[in-house]
C-alpha positions as CSV (number, residue, x, y, z in Angstrom):
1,X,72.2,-2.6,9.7
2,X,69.3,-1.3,12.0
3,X,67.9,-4.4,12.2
4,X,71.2,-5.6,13.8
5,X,71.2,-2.9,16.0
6,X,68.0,-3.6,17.5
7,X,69.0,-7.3,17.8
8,X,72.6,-6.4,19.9
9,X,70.2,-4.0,21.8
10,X,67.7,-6.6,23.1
11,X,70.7,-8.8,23.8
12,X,72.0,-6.6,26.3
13,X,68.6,-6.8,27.7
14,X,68.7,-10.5,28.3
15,X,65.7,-11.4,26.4
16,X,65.7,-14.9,26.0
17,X,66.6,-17.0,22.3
18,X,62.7,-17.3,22.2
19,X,61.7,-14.3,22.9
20,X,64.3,-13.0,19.8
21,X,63.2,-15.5,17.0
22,X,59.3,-14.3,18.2
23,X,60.0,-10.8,17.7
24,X,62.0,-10.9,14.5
25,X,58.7,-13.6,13.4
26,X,56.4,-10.7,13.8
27,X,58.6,-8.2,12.1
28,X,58.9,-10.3,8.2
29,X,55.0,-11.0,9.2
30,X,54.3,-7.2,9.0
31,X,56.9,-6.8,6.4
32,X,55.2,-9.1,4.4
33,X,51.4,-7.7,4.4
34,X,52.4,-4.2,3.7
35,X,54.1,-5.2,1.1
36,X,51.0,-7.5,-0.1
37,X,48.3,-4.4,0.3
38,X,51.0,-2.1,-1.5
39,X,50.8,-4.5,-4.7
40,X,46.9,-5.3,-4.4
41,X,45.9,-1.1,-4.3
42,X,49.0,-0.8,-7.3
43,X,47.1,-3.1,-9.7
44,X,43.6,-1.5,-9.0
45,X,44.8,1.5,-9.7
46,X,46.5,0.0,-12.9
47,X,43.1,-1.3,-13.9
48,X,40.8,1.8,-13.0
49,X,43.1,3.3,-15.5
50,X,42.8,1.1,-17.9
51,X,38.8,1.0,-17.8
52,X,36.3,2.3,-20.4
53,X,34.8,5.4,-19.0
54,X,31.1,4.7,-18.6
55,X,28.5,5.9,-21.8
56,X,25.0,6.5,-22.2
57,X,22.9,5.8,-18.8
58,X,25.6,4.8,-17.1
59,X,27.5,7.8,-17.0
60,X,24.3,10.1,-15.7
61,X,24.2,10.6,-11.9
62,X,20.2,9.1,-11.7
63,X,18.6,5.3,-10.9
64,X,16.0,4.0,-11.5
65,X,14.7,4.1,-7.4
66,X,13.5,1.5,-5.3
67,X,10.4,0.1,-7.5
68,X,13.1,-0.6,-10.1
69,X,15.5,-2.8,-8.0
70,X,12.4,-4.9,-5.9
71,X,9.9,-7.3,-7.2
72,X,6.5,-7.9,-5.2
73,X,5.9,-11.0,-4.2
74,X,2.2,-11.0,-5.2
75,X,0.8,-10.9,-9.1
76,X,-0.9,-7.9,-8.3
77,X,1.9,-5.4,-7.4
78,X,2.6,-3.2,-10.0
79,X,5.9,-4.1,-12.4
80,X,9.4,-3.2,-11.0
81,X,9.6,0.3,-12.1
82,X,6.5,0.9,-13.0
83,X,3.0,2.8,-11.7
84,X,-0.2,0.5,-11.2
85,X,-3.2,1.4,-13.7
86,X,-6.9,1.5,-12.9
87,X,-10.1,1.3,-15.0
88,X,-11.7,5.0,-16.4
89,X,-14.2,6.2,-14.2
90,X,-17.9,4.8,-15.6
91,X,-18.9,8.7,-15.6
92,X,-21.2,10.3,-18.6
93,X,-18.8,12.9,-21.6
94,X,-19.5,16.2,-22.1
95,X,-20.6,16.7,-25.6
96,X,-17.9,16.1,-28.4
97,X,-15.9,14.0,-26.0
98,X,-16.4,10.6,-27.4
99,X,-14.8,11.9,-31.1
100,X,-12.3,14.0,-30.1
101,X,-9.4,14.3,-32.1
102,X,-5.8,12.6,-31.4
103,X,-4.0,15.3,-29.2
104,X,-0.3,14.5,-29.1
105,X,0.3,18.6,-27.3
106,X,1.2,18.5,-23.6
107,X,-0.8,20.9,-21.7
108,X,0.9,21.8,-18.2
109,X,-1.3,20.7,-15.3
110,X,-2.7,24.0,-13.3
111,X,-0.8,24.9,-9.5
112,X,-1.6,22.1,-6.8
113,X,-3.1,24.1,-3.8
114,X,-3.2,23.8,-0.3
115,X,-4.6,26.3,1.0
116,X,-7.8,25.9,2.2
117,X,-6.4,22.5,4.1
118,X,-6.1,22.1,7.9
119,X,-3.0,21.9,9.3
120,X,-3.2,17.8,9.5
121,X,-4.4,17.8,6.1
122,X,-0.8,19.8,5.0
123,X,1.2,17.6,7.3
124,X,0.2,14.4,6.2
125,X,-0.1,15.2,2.0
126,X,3.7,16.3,2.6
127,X,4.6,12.9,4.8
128,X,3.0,10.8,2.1
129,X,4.1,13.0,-1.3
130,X,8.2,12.9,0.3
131,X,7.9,9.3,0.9
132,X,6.8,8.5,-2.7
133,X,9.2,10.4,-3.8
134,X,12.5,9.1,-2.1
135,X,11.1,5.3,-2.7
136,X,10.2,6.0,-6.3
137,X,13.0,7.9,-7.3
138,X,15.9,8.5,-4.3
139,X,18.5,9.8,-6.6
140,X,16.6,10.7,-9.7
141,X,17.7,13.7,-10.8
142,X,15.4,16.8,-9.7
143,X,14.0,16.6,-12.7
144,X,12.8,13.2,-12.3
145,X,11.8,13.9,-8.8
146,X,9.6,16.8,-9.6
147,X,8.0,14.6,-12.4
148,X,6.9,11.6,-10.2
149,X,5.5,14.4,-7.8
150,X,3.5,15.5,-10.6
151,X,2.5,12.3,-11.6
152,X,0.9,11.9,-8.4
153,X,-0.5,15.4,-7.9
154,X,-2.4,14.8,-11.6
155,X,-3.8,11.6,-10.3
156,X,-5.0,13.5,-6.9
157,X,-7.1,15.7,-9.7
158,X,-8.6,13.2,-12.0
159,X,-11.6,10.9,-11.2
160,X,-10.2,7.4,-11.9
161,X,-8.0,8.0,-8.6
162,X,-8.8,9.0,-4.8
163,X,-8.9,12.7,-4.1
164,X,-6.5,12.9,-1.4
165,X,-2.2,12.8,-1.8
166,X,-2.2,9.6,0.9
167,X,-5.0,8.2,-0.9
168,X,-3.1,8.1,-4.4
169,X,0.3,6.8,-2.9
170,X,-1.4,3.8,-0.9
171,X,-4.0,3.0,-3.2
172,X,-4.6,-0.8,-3.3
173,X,-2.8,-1.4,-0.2
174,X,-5.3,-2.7,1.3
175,X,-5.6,-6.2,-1.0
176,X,-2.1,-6.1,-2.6
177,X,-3.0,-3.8,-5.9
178,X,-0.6,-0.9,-5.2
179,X,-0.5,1.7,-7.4
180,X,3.3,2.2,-6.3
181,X,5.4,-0.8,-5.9
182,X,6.7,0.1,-2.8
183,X,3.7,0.4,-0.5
184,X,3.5,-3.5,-0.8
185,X,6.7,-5.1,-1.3
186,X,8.3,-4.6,1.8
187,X,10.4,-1.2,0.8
188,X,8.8,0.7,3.7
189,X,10.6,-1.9,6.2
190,X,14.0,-2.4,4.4
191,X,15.5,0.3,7.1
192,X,15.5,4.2,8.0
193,X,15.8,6.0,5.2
194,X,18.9,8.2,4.3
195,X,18.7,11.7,6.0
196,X,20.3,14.1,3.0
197,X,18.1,12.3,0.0
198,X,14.9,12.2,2.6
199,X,15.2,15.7,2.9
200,X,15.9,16.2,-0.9
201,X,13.0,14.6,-1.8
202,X,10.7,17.0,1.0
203,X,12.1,20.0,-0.4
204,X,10.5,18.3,-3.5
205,X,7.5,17.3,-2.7
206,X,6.9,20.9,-0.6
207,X,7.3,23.0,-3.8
208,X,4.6,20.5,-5.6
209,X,2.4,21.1,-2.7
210,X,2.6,24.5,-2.7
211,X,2.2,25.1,-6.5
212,X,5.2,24.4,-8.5
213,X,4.0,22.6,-11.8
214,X,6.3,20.4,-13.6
215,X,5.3,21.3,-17.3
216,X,7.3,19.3,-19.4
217,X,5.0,16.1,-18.1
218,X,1.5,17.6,-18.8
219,X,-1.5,15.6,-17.9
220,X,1.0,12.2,-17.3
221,X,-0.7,9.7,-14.8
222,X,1.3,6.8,-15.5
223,X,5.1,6.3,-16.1
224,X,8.0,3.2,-15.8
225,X,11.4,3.1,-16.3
226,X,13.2,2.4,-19.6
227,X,14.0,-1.8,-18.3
228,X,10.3,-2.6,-18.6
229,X,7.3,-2.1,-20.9
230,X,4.0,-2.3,-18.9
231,X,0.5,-3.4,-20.8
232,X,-0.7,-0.2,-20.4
233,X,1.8,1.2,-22.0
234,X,0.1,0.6,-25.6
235,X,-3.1,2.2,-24.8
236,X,-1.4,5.4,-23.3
237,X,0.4,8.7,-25.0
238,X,3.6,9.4,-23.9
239,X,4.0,12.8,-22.7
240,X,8.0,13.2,-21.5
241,X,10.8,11.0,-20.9
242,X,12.9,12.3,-18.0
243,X,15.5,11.0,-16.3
244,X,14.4,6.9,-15.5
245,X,11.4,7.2,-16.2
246,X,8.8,7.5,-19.4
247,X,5.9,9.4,-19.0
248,X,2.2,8.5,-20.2
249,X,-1.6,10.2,-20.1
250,X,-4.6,8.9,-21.1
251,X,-5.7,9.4,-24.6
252,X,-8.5,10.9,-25.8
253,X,-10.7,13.3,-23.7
254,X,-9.5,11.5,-19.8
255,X,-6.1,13.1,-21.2
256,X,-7.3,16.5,-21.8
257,X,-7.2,19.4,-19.0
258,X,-11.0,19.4,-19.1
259,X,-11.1,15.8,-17.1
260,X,-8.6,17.1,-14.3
261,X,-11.3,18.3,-12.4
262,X,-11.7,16.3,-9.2
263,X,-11.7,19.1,-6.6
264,X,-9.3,18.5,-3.2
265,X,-11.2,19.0,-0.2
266,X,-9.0,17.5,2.6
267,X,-9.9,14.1,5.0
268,X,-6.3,12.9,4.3
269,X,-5.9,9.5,5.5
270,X,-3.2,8.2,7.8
271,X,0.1,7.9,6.2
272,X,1.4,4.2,5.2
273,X,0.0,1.4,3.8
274,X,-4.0,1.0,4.2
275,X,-5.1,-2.2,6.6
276,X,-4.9,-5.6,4.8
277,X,-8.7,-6.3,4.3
278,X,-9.4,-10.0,4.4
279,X,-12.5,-11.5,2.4
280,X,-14.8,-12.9,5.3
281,X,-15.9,-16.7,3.9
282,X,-19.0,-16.8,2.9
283,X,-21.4,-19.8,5.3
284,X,-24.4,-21.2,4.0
285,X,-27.0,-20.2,6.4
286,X,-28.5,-24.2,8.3
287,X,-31.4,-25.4,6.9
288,X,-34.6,-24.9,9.2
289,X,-34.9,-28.4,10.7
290,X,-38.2,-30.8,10.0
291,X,-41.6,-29.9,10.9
292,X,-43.1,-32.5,12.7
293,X,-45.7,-34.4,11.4
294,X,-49.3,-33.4,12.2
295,X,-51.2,-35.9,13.4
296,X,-54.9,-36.0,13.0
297,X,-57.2,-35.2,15.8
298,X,-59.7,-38.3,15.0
299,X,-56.9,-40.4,15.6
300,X,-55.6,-39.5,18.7
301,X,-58.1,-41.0,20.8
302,X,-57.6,-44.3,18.7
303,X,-54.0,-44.3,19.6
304,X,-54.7,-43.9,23.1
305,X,-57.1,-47.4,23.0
306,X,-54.5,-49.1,21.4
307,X,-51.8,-48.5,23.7
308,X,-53.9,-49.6,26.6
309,X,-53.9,-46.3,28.0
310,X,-56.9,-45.5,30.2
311,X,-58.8,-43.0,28.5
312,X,-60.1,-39.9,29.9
313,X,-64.0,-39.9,30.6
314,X,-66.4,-37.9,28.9
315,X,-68.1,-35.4,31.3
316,X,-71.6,-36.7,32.6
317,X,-74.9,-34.9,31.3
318,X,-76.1,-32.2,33.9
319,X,-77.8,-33.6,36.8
320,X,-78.1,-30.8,39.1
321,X,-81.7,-29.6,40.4
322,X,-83.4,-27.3,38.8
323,X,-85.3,-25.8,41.6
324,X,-84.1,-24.5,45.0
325,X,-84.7,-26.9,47.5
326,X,-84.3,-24.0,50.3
327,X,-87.4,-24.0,52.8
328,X,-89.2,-20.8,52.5
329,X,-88.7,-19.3,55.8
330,X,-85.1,-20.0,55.0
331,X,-84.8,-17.6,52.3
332,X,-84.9,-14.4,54.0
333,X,-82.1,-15.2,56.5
334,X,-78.8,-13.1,56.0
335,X,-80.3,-9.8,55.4
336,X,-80.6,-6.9,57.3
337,X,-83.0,-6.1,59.9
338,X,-85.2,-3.0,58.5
C-alpha cells in the first residue's frame, strides 16, 4: 500500500515512465541485498553455534611469535621457532667439573643488573631486549615473555655468548647464523610493529633489566616451540616448558650456576642486525717475471766483432814527457816580487 502511495505521489510530479521503472529498479535491487546479507550473517551464526569449542593449545590465549610463523631463506637461520646454538667455550674446568654428576634441579639465575651502565648502555640493552621479545613471543603469555627475556639475560652471563644484551639478540647477523630467527629473515622489515604488544613486551624486558629473575627457567639458554624438535635438543636438559616454548640448559657443569659468570661491563652495540660481512676473494699474488739472462763478459766484445760493429779502442800506452821541458828562466815567472 505505501509503495503505491509513493508511486501516485511521483505521478503528480510528472516524473516521466522512465524515470518510475528506474526508481522502483533500485528499490527490489536494495530489497534484494538486505535480504541476501540478512540470510548469509543468519547461517554464520547457525554454524558458530554449532562449532566444537576449541581444546588443548588452541583454546589458550598464546602463539608461538614470529620465529614460529617465518622460515629463513638461508640454511643457517636457526629453525622456525627455535634459538640458534653455538659451540662450548674451549676454556680450561675448575676441578671436579669434567665428572660431575647428572643435575636434573633448576637453580634460578641471580638478578640481571644495570647499574653501573651508562645511560646509552641502558637505552640500547632495553631497545634490543623489547624487540626480542615482541618478535619471539608477541602474544606469549607473560609468562612466556619473561622466560625468553631470561633466556637471553642467561646467555648475556655465560661464556659461549657475547657479553652485551644487543650482542646476544644479533649474534650471527653478520653472515646469516642468527641466534634468533628474526634478525635475518626479514621480520624486522615486515612493518611497524603494534603499539599495545610493543609496549607489553618493554614493560617486560624493563623488569628483566632491572632485576626480576624468572625462576621457573633456571640456567635455560636454549628453547623452541612444541612444532619442532631442534638437533640440539638431544644433547640439552630441559628445564621448564612454558607457554610455546620448551626450555633447555646445557648439561653437565656449563649448566650449573658456577659457569654463569661472564661479568657485564657495558660497550653495547648499535641496535639491529650487525653489517653483512662479505668474504674478500682470496688472489694469488703474480709471479715475479724472468730474470734476464746474464751474459758473459768475455763474450761481449765477441758479439760486438760479429755484428760488424766498430769496436771501441783500447787506450794508447802513456806517451807523455817525463821531464819539464820549461826553460829555466821560465820557471820563476808568476810569483811575487819579494
Amino acid at each position: 500500500m505505501r509503495v503505491w502511495t509513493i508511486l501516485g505521489w511521483l505521478q503528480t510530479r510528472r516524473l516521466s515512465k522512465l524515470g518510475l521503472v528506474g526508481l522502483c529498479a533500485l528499490m527490489l535491487a536494495g530489497v534484494s541485498a538486505h535480504a541476501a546479507l540478512r540470510a548469509i550473517v543468519d547461517q554464520q551464526a547457525k554454524a558458530s553455534r554449532n562449532a566444537a569449542p576449541p581444546t588443548g593449545y588452541e583454546a589458550e590465549d598464546h602463539f608461538p611469535g614470529s620465529a614460529y610463523f617465518y622460515t629463513a631463506d638461508e640454511a643457517p637461520v636457526p629453525a622456525r621457532g627455535a634459538t640458534g646454538t653455538i659451540a662450548l667455550p674451549d676454556l680450561p674446568l675448575p676441578p671436579g667439573a669434567a665428572t660431575l654428576a647428572p643435575d636434573g634441579s633448576i637453580h634460578p639465575a641471580a638478578p640481571f643488573s644495570l647499574a653501573y651502565a651508562s645511560a646509552t648502555d641502558r637505552g640500547r640493552a632495553l631497545q634490543c631486549l623489547t624487540t626480542a621479545i615482541y618478535y619471539e613471543a608477541a602474544t606469549e603469555p607473560d609468562a612466556g615473555q619473561r622466560a625468553v627475556a631470561q633466556v637471553i639475560l642467561n646467555r648475556v652471563r655465560h661464556p659461549a655468548f657475547p657479553a652485551t644484551v644487543c650482542g646476544v639478540v644479533f649474534q650471527g647477523s653478520d653472515h646469516a647464523g642468527c641466534q634468533f630467527s628474526f634478525a635475518c629473515d626479514g621480520s624486522l622489515q615486515r612493518g611497524t610493529p603494534g603499539k599495545a604488544a610493543w609496549l607489553r613486551a618493554l614493560n617486560v624486558a624493563a623488569a628483566a633489566l632491572g632485576g626480576h629473575v624468572m625462576a621457573q627457567v633456571g640456567m635455560a639458554t636454549h628453547y623452541h616451540t612444541y612444532a619442532v624438535t631442534p638437533a640440539w635438543n638431544r644433547s640439552l636438559v630441559m628445564t621448564a616448558a612454558i607457554g610455546a616454548h620448551f626450555f633447555h640448559r646445557w648439561q653437565g657443569w656449563w649448566g650449573t650456576p658456577a659457569a654463569f659468570r661472564q661479568s657485564y661491563v657495558g660497550g653495547e652495540p648499535v641496535p639491529g642486525p650487525l653489517a653483512r660481512i662479505t668474504p674478500t676473494p682470496v688472489i694469488a699474488a703474480a709471479p715475479p717475471p724472468p730474470a734476464a739472462p746474464k751474459t758473459a763478459s768475455a763474450a761481449i766484445q765477441p758479439a760486438y766483432a760479429q755484428a760488424s760493429l766498430p769496436v771501441a779502442p783500447r787506450p794508447a800506452a802513456d806517451t807523455l814527457p817525463g821531464d819539464s821541458q820549461i826553460l829555466d828562466r821560465w820557471k820563476d815567472s808568476g810569483k811575487p816580487l819579494r
